[in-house]
Legacy VTK file of the C-alpha trace (Angstrom):
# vtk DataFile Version 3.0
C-alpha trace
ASCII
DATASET POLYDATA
POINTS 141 float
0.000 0.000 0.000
3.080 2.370 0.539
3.217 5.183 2.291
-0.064 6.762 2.081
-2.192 4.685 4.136
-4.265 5.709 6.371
-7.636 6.715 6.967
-8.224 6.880 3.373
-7.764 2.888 3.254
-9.504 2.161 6.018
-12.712 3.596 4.456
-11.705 1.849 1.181
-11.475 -1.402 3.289
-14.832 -1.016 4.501
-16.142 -0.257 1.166
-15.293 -3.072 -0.348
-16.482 -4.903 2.620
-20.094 -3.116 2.099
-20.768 -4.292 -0.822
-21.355 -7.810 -0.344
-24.926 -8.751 -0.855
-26.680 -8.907 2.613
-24.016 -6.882 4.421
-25.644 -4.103 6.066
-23.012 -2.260 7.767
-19.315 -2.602 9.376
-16.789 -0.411 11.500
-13.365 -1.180 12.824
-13.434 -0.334 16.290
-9.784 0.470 18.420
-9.122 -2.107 21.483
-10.896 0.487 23.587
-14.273 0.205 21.836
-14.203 3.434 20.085
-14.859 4.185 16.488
-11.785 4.637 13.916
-13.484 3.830 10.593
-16.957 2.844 9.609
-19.625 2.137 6.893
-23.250 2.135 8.587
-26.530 2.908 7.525
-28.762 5.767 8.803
-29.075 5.300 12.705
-27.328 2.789 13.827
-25.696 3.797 16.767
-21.702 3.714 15.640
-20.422 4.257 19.239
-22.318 1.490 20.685
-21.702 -1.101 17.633
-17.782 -0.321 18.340
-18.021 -1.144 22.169
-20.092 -4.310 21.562
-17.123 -5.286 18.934
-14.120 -4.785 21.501
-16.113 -6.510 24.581
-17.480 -9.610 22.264
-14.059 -9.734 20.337
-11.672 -9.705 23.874
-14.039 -11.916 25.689
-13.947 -14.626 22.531
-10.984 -13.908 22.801
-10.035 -14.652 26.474
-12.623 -18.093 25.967
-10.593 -19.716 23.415
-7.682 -18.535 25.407
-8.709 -20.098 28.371
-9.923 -22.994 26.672
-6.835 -23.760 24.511
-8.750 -23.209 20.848
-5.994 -20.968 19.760
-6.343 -17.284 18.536
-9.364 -15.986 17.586
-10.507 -16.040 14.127
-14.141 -14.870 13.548
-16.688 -14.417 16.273
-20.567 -14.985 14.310
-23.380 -14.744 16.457
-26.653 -15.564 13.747
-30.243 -14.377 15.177
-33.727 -14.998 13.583
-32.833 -11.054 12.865
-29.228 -11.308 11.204
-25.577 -11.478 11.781
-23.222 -9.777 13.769
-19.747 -11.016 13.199
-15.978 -9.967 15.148
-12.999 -10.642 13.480
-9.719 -9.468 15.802
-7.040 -7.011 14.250
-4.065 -5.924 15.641
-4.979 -2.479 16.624
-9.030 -3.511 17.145
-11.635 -5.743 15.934
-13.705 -5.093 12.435
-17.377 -5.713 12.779
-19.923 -6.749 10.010
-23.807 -6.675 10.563
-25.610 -9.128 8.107
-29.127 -9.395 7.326
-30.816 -13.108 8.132
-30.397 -14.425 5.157
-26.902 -13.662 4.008
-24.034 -15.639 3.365
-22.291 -16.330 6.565
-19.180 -17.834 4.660
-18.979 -15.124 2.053
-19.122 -12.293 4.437
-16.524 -14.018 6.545
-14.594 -14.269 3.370
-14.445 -10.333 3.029
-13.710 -9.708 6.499
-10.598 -12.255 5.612
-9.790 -10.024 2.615
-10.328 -6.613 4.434
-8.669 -7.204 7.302
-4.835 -6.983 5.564
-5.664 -4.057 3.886
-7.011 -2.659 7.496
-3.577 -4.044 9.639
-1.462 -1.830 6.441
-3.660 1.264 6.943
-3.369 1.035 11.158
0.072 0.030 10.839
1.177 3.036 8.940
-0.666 5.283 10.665
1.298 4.137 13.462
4.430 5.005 12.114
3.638 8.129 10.951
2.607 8.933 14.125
6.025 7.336 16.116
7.573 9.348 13.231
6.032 12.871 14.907
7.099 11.742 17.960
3.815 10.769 19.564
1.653 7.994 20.986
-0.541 5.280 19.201
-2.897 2.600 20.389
-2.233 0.960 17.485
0.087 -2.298 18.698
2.200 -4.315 15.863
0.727 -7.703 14.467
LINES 1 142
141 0 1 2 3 4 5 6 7 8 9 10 11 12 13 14 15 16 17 18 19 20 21 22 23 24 25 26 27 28 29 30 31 32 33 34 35 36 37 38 39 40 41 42 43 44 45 46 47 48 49 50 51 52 53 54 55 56 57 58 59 60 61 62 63 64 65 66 67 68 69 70 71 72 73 74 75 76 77 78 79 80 81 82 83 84 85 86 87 88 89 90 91 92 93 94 95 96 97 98 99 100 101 102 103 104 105 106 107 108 109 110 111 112 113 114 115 116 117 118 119 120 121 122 123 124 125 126 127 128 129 130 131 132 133 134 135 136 137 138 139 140
């Protein structure tokens, strides 16, 4: 991506994330819950959506921990309403809302492909920011 990533290919990210049939929305959210980039529709509540990422994503994350399953992949809770689905990132989590009846695989297969493009953008963001000699949240992969 080279040197001008940033907030610019987060969005981009996300956009290309968005467009999957039966995706309704997604955000990246920091490790504190708060919102860096997002994509959502007309009232949903962006704030709240990035603090129910980080909680779901570091409690999966603590389970599978605790119960020696490894790292976290993907976190997909499916209601009779849709899908909500975590998937960690070095800096966060990314979050994708899916209506009922989308593709649970293909979705998952586009958080996959967004989330190197997102770990570039946060990662040189975070230098640039070392580089003018101040403080990220933004922890290497």
């Amino acid at each position: 991506m080279g040197s001008d990533c940033g907030p610019h290919q987060l969005q981009g990210a996300l956009d290309a994330l968005i467009v999957e049939r039966g995706v309704r929305g997604a955000l990246v959210a920091d490790n504190d819950g708060l919102p860096v980039a997002l994509r959502l529709r007309t009232g949903m509540d962006a704030e709240g959506l990035a603090a129910l990422a980080a909680t779901l994503g570091r409690l999966a994350e603590r389970v599978t921990a605790e119960l020696g399953r490894g790292d976290l992949d993907l976190l997909a809770l499916d209601t009779d309403l849709g899908l909500l689905l975590v998937k960690p990132l070095s800096f966060g989590f990314l979050l994708a809302l899916g209506e009922a009846d989308a593709n649970l695989a293909l979705i998952a297969a586009s958080m996959a492909d967004a989330a190197g493009p997102l770990q570039s953008a946060a990662n040189a963001a975070s230098r640039g920011v070392a580089a003018r000699g101040g403080h990220s949240n933004v922890r290497d992969s």
